[in-house]
C-alpha positions, 0 to 999 in steps of 0.5 A: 627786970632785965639788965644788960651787961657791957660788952666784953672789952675786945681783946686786940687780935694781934695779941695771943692769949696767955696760955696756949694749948696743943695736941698732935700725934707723931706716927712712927716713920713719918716726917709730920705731926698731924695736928689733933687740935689746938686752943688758946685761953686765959688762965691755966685752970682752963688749959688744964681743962682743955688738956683733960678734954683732949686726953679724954678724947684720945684715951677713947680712942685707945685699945684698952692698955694703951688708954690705962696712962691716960685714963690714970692721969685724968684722975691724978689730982696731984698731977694737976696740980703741979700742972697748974703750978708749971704753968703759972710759974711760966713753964709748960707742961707736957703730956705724952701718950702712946700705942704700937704706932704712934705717940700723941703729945699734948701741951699747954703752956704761958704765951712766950715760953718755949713748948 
């Protein structure tokens, strides 16, 4: 037997997720970030996972040391952790990763907290 399930309640747009999630990279010498990507979500466990996505994409990208930092964080269980708690305290956290030109800064943080 099939069944239905109601209709998500939808959420008013003018109102922004609770957690919002960013990622950008800083070229050195130049004025502007450029944007790598953004997401908002419901609860930091899904921000984290978007922060651990991001990460992995940008770790692909990397020559070999340069992605090490990344790809050790992606299995630091003890870091995410404290990422989660962070977030659900109401403060954000911030990841930053580098090579020869540029620094790529990913964050995620509770709607209403400075990044």
């Amino acid at each position: 037997m099939l069944t239905s399930t109601p209709p998500a309640t939808p959420r008013p747009e003018s109102q922004p997720l609770p957690y919002q999630c960013r990622a950008a990279a800083y070229p050195m010498n130049e004025a502007r970030s450029i944007p790598l990507g953004s997401h908002d979500t419901t609860s930091p466990r899904l921000a984290l996972r978007w922060l651990r996505e991001r990460t992995q994409h940008i770790t692909e990208q990397l020559d070999s040391a340069y992605a090490q930092p990344g790809l050790y964080w992606l299995t630091d269980e003890a870091e995410h952790e404290r990422a989660l708690a962070y977030m659900t305290s109401g403060t954000g956290y911030q990841l930053t990763l580098h090579d020869d030109s540029t620094r790529y800064v990913l964050l995620a943080y509770p709607a209403g907290a400075t990044p």
